[in-house]
C-alpha positions as CSV (number, residue, x, y, z in Angstrom):
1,X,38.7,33.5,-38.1
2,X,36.3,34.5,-35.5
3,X,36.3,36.6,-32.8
4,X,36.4,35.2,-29.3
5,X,33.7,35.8,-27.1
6,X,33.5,37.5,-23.7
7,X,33.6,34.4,-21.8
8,X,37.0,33.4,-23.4
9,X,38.6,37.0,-23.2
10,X,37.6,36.2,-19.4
11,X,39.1,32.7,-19.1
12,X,42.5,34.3,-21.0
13,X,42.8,36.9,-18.6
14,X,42.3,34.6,-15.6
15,X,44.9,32.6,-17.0
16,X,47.3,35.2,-17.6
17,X,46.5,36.6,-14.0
18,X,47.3,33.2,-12.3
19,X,49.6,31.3,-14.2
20,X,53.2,33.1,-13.8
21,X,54.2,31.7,-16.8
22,X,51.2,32.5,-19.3
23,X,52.5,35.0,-22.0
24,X,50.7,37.4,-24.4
25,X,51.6,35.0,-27.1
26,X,50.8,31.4,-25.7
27,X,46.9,32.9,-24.6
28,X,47.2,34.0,-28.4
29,X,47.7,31.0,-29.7
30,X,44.6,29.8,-27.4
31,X,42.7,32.4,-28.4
32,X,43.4,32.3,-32.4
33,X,44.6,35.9,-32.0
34,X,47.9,37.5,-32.1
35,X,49.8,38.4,-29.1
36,X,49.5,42.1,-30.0
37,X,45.5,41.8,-29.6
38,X,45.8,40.3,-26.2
39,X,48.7,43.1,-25.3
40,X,46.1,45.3,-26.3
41,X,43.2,44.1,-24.2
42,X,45.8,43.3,-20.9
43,X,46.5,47.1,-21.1
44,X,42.9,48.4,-21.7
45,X,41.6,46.3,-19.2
46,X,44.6,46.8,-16.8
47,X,45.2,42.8,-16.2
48,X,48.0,41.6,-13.2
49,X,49.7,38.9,-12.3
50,X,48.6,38.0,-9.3
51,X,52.5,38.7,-8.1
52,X,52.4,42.3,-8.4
53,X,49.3,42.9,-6.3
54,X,50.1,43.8,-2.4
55,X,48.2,42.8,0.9
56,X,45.7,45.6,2.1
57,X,47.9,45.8,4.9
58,X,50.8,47.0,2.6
59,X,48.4,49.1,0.8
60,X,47.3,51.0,4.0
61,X,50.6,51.2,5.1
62,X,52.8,51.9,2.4
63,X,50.2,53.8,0.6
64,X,50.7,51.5,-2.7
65,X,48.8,49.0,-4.6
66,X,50.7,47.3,-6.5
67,X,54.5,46.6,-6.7
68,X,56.0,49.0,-9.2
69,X,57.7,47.8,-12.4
70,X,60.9,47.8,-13.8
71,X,60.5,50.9,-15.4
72,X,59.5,53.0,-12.4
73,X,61.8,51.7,-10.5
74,X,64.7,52.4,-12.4
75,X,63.7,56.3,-13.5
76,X,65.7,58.4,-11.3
77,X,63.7,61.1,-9.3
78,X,64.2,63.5,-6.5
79,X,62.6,61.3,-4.2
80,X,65.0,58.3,-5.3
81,X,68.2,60.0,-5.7
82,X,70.3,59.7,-2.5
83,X,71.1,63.7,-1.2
């Protein structure tokens, strides 16, 4: 099996950056690599889904830029814990 190249590693992650329903395993099966390798290169090369990025005007005036996952969300904090 052979590696795939840059170009294609570009092509996946515009696909999985677009396409709301692209997964880790069908750009995998595109790719001829297992949907571990392509979790692993969507977290070293910090991909998003076009969904979770916010408008500049957000960013400037909510301070944020990007919408926060599941997991943040749902941590409790002292800034999220109602006094």
């Amino acid at each position: 099996m052979t590696r795939p190249s840059k170009e294609a590693w570009a092509k996946a992650r515009l696909e999985y950056e677009t396409n709301p329903v692209a997964t880790c395993e069908s750009i995998g099966r595109e790719l001829g690599v297992t949907k571990q390798a392509v979790a692993l290169k969507k977290k070293a090369q910090d991909w998003q889904r076009a969904s979770t990025l916010v408008s500049p005007e957000l960013v400037e005036q909510y301070g944020v830029s990007t919408i926060p996952d599941k997991d943040t969300l749902s941590k409790k904090t002292d800034e999220n814990i109602a006094k």
